[in-house]
C-alpha positions in Angstrom: 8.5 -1.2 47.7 7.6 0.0 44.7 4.8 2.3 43.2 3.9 1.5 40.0 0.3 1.8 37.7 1.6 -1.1 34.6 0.2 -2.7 31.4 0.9 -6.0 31.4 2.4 -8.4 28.7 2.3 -12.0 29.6 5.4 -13.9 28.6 4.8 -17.2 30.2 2.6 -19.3 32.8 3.5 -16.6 36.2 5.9 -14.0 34.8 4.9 -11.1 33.7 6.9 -8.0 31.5 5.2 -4.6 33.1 5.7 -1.5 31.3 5.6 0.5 34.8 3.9 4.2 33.4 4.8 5.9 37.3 7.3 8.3 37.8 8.0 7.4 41.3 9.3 4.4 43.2 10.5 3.8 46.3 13.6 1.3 46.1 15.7 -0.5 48.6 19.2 -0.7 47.5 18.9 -4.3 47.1 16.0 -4.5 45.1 17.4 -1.9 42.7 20.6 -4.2 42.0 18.2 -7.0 41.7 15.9 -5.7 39.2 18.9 -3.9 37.1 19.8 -7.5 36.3 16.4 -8.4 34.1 15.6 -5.0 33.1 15.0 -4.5 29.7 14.5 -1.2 28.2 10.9 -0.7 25.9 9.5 1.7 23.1 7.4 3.4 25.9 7.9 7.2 26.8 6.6 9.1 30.1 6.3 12.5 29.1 6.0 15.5 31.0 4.7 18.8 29.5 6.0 22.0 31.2 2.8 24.1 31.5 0.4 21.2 31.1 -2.3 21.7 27.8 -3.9 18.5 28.2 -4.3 16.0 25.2 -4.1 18.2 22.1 -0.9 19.3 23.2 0.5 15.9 23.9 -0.6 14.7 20.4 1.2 17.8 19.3 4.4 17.1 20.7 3.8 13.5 19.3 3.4 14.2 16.1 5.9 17.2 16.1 8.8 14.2 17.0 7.7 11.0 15.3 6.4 9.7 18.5 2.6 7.9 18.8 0.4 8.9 21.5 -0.9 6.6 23.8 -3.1 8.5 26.7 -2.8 10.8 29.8 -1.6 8.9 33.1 -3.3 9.1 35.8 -5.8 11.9 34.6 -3.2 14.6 34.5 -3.0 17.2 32.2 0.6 17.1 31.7 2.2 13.5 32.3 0.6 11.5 28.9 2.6 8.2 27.4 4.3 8.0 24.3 5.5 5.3 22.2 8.0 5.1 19.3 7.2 2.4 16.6 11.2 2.5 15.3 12.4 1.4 18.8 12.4 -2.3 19.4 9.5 -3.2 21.5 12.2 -4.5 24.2 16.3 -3.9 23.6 19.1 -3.5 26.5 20.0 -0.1 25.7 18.1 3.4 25.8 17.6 5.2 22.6 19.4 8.4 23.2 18.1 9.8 20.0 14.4 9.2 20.7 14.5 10.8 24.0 16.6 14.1 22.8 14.1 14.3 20.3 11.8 14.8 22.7 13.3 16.3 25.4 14.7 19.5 23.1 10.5 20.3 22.5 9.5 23.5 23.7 6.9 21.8 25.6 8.2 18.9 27.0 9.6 19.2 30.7 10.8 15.9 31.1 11.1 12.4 28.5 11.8 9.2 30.3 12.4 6.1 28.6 10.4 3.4 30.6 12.1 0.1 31.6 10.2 -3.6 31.3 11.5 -5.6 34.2 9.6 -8.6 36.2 6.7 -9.2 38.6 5.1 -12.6 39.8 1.7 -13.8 41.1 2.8 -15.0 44.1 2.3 -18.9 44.8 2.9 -19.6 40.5 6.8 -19.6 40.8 9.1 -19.8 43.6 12.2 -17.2 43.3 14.9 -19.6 42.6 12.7 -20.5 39.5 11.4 -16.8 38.5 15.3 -16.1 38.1 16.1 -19.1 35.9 14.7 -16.6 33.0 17.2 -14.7 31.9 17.4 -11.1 29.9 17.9 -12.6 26.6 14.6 -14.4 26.9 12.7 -11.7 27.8 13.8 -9.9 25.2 13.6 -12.8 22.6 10.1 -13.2 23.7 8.7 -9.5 23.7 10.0 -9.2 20.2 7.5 -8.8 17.3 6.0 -12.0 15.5 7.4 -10.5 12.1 8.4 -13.2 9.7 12.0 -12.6 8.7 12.5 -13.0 5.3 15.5 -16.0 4.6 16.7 -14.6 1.1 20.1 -13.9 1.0 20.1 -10.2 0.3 17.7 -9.4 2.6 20.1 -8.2 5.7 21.2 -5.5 2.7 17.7 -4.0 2.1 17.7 -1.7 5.4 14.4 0.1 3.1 12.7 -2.5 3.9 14.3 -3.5 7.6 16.3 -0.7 9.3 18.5 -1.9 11.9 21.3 0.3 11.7 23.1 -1.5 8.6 25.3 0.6 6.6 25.2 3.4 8.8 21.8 4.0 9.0 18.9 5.0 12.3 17.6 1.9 13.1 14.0 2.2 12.9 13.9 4.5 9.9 12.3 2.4 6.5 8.8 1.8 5.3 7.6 -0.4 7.6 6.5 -3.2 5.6 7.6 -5.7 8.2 4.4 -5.3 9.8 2.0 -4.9 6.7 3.3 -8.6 5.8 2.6 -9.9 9.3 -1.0 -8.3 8.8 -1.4 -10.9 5.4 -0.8 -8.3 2.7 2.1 -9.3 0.0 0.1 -6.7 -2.8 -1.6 -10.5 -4.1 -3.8 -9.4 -6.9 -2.6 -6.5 -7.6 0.2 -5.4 -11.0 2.7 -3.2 -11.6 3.9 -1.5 -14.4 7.2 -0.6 -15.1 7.6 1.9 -17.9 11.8 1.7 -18.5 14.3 0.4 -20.4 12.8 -3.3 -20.4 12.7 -6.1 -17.5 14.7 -9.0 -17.3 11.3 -11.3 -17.0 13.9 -14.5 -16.8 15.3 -13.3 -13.8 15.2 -16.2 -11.0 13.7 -13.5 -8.5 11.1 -12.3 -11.0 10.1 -14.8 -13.7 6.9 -16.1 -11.4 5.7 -12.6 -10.6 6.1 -11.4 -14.1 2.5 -10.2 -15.9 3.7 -11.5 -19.4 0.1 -10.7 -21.3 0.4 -7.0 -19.4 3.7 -6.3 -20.9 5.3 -4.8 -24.4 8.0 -3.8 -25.7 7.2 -0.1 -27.5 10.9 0.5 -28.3 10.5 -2.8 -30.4 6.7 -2.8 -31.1 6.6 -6.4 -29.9 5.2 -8.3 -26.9 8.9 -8.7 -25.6 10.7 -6.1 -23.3 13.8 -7.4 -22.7 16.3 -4.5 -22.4 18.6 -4.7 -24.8 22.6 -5.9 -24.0 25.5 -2.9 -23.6 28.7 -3.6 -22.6 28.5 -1.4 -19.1 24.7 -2.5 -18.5 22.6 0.7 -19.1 19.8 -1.5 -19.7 19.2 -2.6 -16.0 16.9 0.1 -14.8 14.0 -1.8 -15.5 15.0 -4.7 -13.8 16.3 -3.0 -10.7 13.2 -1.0 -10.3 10.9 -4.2 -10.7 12.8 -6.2 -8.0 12.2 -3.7 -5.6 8.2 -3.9 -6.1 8.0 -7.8 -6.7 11.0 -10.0 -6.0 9.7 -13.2 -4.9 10.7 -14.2 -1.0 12.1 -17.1 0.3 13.4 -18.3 -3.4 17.2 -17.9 -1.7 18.1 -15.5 -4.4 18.3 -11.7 -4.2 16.4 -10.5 -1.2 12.7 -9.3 -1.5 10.4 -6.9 -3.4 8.0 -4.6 -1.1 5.4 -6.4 -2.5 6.3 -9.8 -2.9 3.1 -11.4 -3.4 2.3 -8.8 -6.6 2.8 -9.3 -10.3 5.0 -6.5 -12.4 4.6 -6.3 -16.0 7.1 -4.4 -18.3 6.6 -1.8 -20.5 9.9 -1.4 -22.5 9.2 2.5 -24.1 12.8 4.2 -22.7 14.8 2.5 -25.0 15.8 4.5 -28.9 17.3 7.7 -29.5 14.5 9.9 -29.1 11.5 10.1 -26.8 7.9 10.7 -28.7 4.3 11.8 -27.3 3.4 8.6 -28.9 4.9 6.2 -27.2 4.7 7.7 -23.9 1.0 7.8 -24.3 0.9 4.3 -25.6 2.3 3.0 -22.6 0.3 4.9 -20.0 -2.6 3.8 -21.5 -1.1 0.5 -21.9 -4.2 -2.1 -20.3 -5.8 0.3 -17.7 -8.1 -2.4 -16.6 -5.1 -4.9 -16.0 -2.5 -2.8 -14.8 -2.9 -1.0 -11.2 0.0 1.2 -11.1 2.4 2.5 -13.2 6.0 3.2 -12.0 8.3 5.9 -13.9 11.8 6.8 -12.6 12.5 9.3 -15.5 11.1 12.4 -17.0 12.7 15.4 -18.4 16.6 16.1 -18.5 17.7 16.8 -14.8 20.0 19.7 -15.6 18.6 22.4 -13.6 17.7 24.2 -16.5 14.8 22.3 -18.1 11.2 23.6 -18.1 9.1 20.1 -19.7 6.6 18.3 -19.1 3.9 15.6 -20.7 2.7 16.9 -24.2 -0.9 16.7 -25.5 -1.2 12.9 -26.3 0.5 12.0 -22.8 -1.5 14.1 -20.9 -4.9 12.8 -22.4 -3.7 9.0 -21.4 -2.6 9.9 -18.0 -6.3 11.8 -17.6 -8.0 8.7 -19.1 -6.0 6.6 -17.1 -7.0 8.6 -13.6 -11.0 8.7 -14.9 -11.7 5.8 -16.4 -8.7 3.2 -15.6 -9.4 0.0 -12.8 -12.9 -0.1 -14.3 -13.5 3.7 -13.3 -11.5 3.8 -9.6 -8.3 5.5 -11.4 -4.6 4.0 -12.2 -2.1 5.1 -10.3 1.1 6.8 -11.7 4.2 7.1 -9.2 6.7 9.2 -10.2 10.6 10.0 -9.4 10.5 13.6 -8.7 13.9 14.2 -10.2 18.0 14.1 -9.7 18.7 17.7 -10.4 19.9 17.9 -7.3 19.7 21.2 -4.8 20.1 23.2 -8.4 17.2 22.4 -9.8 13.0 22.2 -8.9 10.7 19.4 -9.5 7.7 21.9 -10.3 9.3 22.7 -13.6 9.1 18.8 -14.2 5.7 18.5 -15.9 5.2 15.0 -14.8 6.2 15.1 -11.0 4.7 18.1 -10.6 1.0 16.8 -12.1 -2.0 16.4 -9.5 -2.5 13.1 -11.5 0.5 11.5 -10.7 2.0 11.0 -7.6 5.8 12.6 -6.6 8.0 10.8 -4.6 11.5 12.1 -3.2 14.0 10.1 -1.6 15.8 10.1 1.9 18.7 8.0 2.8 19.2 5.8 4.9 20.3 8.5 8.1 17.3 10.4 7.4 18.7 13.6 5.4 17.9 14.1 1.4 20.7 12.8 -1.1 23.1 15.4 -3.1 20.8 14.8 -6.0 17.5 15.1 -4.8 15.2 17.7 -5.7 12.6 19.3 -3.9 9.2 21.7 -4.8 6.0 21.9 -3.4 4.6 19.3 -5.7 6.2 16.3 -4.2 3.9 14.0 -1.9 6.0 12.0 0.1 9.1 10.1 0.0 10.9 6.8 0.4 14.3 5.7 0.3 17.4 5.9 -2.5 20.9 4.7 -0.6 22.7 5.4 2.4 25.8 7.9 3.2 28.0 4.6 4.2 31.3 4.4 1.2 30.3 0.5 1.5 29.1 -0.9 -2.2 26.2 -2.7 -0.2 24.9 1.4 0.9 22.3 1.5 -1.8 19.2 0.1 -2.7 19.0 -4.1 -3.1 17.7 -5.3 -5.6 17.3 -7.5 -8.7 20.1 -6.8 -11.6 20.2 -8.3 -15.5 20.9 -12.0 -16.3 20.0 -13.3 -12.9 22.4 -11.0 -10.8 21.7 -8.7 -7.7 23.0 -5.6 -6.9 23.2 -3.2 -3.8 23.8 -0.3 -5.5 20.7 0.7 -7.1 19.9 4.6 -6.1 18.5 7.9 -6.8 15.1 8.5 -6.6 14.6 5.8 -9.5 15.3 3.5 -6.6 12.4 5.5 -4.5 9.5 5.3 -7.1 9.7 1.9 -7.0 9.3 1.3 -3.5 6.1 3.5 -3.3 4.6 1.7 -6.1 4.8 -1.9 -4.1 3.3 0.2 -0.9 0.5 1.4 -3.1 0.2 -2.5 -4.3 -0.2 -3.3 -0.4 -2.7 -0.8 -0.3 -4.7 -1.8 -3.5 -4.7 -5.2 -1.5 -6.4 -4.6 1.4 -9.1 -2.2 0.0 -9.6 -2.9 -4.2 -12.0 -0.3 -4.2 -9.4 2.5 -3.5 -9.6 5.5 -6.2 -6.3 7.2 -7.5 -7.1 10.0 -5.2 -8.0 7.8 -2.2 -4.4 6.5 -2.3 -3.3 10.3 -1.9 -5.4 10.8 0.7 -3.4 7.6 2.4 -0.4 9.0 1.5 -0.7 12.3 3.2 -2.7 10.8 6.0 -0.2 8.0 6.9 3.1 9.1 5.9 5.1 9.7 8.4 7.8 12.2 9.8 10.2 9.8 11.9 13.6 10.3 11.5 13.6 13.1 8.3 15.3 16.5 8.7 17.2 18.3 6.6 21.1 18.1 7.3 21.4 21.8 5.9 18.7 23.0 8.2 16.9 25.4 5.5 13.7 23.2 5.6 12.0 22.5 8.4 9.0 20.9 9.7 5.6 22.9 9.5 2.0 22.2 10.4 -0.5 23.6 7.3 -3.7 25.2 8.6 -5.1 21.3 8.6 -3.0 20.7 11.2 -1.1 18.1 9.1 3.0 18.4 9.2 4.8 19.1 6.0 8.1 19.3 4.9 9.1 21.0 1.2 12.3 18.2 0.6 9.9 15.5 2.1 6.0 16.3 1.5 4.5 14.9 3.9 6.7 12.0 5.3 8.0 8.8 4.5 5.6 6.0 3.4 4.2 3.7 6.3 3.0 0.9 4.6 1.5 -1.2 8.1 0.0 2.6 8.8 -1.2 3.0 5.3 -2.9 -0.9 4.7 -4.5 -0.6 8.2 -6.3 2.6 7.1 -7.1 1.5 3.8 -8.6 -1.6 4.9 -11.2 0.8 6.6 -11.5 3.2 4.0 -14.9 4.3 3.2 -14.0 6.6 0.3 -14.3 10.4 -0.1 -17.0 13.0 -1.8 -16.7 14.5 -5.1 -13.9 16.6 -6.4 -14.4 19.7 -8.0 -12.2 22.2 -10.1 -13.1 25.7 -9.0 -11.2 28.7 -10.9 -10.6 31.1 -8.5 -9.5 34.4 -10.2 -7.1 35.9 -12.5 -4.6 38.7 -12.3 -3.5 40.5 -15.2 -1.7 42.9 -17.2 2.3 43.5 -17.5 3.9 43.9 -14.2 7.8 45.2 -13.6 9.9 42.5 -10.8 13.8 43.2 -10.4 16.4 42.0 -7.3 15.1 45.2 -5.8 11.4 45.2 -6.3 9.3 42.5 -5.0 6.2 41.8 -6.8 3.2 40.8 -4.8 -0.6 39.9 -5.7 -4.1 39.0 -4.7 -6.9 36.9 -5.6 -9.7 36.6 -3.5 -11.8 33.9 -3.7 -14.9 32.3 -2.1 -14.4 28.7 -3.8 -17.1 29.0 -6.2 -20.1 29.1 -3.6 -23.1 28.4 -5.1 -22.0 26.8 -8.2 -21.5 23.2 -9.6 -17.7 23.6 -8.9 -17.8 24.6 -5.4 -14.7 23.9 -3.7 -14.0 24.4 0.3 -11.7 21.6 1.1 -8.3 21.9 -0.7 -6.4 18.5 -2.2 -4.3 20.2 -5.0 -3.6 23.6 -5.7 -2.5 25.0 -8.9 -0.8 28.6 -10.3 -0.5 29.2 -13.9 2.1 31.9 -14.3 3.1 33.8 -17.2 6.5 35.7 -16.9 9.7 36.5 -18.3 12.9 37.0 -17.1 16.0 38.2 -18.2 17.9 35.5 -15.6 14.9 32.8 -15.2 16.7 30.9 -12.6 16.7 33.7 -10.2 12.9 34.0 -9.8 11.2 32.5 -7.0 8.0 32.2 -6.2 5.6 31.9 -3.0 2.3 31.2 -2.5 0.5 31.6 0.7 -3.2 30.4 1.4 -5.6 31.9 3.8 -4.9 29.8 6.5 -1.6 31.4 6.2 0.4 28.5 4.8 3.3 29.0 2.5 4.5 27.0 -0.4 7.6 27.4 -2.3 6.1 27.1 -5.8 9.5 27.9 -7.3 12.7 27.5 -6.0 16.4 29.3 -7.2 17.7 27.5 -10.1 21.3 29.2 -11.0 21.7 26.9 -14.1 18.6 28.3 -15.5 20.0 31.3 -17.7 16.8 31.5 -20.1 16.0 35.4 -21.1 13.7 34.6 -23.6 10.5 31.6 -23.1 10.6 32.5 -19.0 7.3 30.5 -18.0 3.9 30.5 -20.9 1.1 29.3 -18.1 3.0 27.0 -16.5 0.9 25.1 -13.9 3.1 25.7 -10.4 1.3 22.8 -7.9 1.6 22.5 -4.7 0.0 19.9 -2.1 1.3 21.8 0.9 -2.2 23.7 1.6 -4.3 19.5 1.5 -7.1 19.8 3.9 -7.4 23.4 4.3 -10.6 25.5 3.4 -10.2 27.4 0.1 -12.1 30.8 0.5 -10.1 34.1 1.4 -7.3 36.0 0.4 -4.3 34.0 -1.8 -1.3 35.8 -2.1 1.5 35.2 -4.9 4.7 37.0 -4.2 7.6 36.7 -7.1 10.8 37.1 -5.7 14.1 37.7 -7.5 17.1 36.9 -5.5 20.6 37.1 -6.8 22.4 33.8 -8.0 26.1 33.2 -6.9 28.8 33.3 -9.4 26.4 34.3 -12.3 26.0 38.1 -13.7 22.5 38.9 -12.3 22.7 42.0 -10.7 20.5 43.9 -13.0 18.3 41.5 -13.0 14.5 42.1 -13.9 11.5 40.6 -15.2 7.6 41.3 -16.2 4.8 40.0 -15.0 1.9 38.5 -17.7 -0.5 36.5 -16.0 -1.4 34.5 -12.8 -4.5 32.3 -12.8 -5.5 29.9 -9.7 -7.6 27.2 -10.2 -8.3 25.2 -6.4 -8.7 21.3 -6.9 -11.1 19.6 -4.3 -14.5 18.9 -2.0 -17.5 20.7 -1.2 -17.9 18.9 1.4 -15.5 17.7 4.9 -12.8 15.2 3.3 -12.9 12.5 6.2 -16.2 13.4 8.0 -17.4 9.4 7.5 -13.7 8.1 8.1 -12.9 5.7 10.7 -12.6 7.5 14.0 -9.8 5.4 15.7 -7.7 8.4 16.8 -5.0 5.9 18.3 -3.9 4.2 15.2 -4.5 6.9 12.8 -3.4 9.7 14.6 -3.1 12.8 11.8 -6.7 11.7 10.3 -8.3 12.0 14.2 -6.4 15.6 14.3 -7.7 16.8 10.6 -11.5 16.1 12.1 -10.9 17.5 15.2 -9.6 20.6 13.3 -12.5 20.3 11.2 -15.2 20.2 14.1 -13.7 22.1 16.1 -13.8 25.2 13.8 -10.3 25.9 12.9 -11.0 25.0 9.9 -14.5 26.5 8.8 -16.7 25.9 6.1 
């Protein structure tokens, strides 16, 4: 006999797939061989905790390995059930990875993958019959009722649908399966593309293309076609845009994230020499048509650069996020950079701006690419190429004069993707601000399979009790996770601007003398800026150095979190500008209370193979000014703590007075 307490899925008229949640049974020999023969093995954990700690700790340990929380079983305080939305709801072999994941926890006893096997009513179905139904139909029939796209490439675009191709973890991609099988294709919403033009007579993109929303400012004409080389430098544009709108089911190419969305193209990338102009021109470019803006460029990725938006650019971007979408904000994605491990995205003006929003990339195994960069500013991240040799590793896409590639990659290829996951969102809840969508992003983004392969930066909880990552932010876009939350979105209170405090006066740093400072702050209690809930926190530094890429910087908040503001740079011999109130950002602290003791520590730490060793550097100025509510963030959210787990966890910090007011 067996003992078993199951949730039922019904498969046919008298059978019956049970998820059995019981750690015991009681088998006779024969029954075991019998029921090995069906079995089928499900996304469905029993976990075990070692010194019990009730529910908090089991969503803990789910959130801490990528796992979703289900409940306790049975009452107890330390048997709960997990499941894992990157394992196949039914497959014939256990995920070995999965369970290790969980099973190496520090709190977890024991991790058993549950198996799905069959049970009759009795009098439905004789036997004989019952066993007529074998493994493969079980399986075929407790699969997902995702619509497969047909298009030819779409086997290549493991982004999009992970299932091992190329190398990859099967599971790990943005989950947009799912937000198409809940009726969102990003229908209504555009896209701009500011590149080097868009190949609008592309097969794949022709019917999605926003002609009256596009222009060509290289040109100064309504046309942005990218101009012809011989080795195709002109195809940025047109990859990026095929990853946000390629049509589906066309049978050409495979399929844009948002497939039911229109892209426009803003051609601006294109002449010798970048001007303010232009750049403002085409973020300002039709704020009441265009949604989003994509840009997968910025300053010169060399490791050495400190360069950001200029006066005119900065007042379009601000216009854009105040007054754009008939006052709810555009929303500007941006590639945070492919300096590589060399350089740091918070000396990139534009990725590092609270207005835009920073995505990294991850492959397609989970680790950062050699080129990606990493700071405190970036938000989340989604996907550039995989580690595979094979020419079909990388991002697919649309390419110039009808063609498709599978090499598209950096984290020009990631920008892109975000932007169609945003257009998802803007679907299911038009009302969303530019600051709602970050909100989403940190609130749904999700850890899964990310780590970093050199095993410097690892995962942290802020004083919010929401996981971070410094190469990552805050997970990898979850577009199902991040449409089903919009769709319930009920906005968010006013945001404020609260200067903190200022430090002053010249201040000596060297490799052996660490410099370290205090501001103390209440948030501006008791004024019109008043700011207790943190979204974006910024430190405007003034220093010189006489090896500026050997200066680090951290900043710690009350609640004892950490950002990396500034990161080595050894390519980065400037002895003379250093930083002039250079507005470090980081997003690391979102959700925590403001008031209380910030610390700022400069650090200079030697840089291998370059003359530093007598290093030093002074101190001018540090000024932080704390970006956020008054009031409690997501105190008239939604409350369904199953589906959106890290929102339930931020209230429940919230209420529970770990995080104050």
């Amino acid at each position: 006999m067996s003992i078993c307490v199951s949730s039922c899925l019904p498969l046919r008229k008298g059978m019956l797939l049970l998820l059995c949640l019981a750690s015991f049974s009681l088998w006779s020999p024969w029954s075991v061989s019998q029921a090995r023969e069906f079995d089928v093995i499900t996304n469905h954990w029993l976990v075990e905790l070692t010194h019990g700690g009730g529910p908090d700790a089991a969503r803990r340990v789910a959130r801490d390995t990528g796992f979703s929380y289900v409940g306790q079983v049975l009452g107890s305080d330390n048997e709960f059930h997990f499941t894992h939305r990157a394992v196949p709801h039914a497959r014939t072999r256990r995920s070995i990875r999965a369970t290790r994941s969980l099973s190496s926890h520090p709190l977890v006893k024991t991790a058993f993958q549950q198996s799905g096997f069959l049970r009759s009513k009795r009098g439905y179905k004789d036997l004989e019959e019952m066993l007529t139904m074998n493994k493969q139909e079980i399986l075929r029939k407790a699969k997902p009722r995702f619509d497969i796209p047909n298009d030819p490439d779409f086997g290549k675009q493991w982004y999009l649908m992970n299932t091992g191709q190329s190398g990859g973890v099967e599971g790990l991609d943005l989950n947009v399966l799912q937000a198409w099988d809940m009726g969102y294709s990003g229908k209504g919403v555009t896209t701009a593309i500011m590149d080097d033009g868009i190949d609008y007579l592309h097969e794949d993109l022709k019917n999605n293309y926003n002609a009256d929303a596009s222009y060509d400012f290289s040109s100064n004409d309504p046309y942005p076609y990218p101009r012809y080389t011989d080795t195709w430098f002109n195809s940025h544009g047109t990859r990026c845009a095929g990853e946000v709108s390629a049509a589906k089911g066309n049978d050409v190419c495979g399929v844009g994230v948002a497939f039911g969305s229109r892209v426009a193209g803003l051609r601006m990338l294109d002449q010798p020499f970048m001007t303010d102009l232009i750049e403002a021109n085409a973020m300002g470019h039709m704020p009441h048509v265009i949604d989003v803006y994509s840009a997968s460029w910025g300053p010169t990725d060399d490791g050495k650069t400190v360069d950001g938006p200029r006066n005119l650019t900065m007042r379009a971007i601000v216009k854009g996020v105040n007054t754009g979408r008939h006052g709810k904000g555009n929303i500007y994605v941006w590639a945070s950079g492919d300096g590589g491990p060399n350089d740091d995205c918070n000396c990139d003006g534009y990725a590092a701006s609270m207005w835009t929003i920073s995505i990294n990339s991850a492959t397609n195994d989970g680790t950062t690419a050699g080129y990606d960069e990493s700071c405190s500013s970036t938000l989340a991240s989604t996907f550039s190429n995989g580690k595979s040799n094979s020419r079909d590793a990388g991002v697919a896409t649309t390419d110039l004069y009808n063609n498709c590639t599978a090499s598209h990659s950096g984290t020009s290829a990631a920008a892109p993707e975000a932007a169609g996951v945003f257009a998802l969102a803007l679907e299911a809840n038009k009302n969303l601000t530019w600051r709602d969508l970050q909100h989403l992003t940190v609130l749904t983004s999700k850890r899964n399979s990310l780590y970093d392969s050199n095993g410097i930066h690892h995962w942290k909880l802020n004083g919010a009790h929401i996981l971070f990552n410094h190469l990552f932010g805050y997970g990898v876009l979850d577009a199902a996770s991040m449409v089903d939350l919009a769709h319930q979105w009920r906005g968010l209170p006013e945001r404020f601007h609260c200067k903190a405090g200022t430090v002053t006066g010249d201040k000596d740093f060297s490799f052996s003398k660490k410099l370290s400072m205090i501001i103390n702050t209440d948030g501006c209690v008791n004024t019109k800026n008043e700011v207790n809930y943190l979204e974006h926190v910024q430190a405007f530094v003034t220093l010189k150095a006489s090896f500026r890429g050997a200066v680090t910087m951290y900043l710690t908040s009350p609640m004892g979190t950490t950002s990396m503001i500034l990161s080595q740079r050894p390519n980065d011999d400037d002895d003379k500008n250093g930083f002039t109130r250079w507005p470090f950002m980081t997003t690391h602290t979102w959700a925590e209370v403001s008031h209380g003791t910030w610390t700022l520590d400069i650090v200079m730490e030697p840089v291998i193979g370059a003359k530093t060793d007598v290093g030093h550097g002074i101190f001018k100025e540090w000024t932080l000014v704390l970006h956020g509510t008054k009031t409690q963030p997501y105190a008239n959210q939604p409350a369904d703590k199953m589906r959106h787990e890290k929102l339930y966890l931020v209230r429940r910090a919230h209420e529970s007075g770990v995080v104050q007011e």
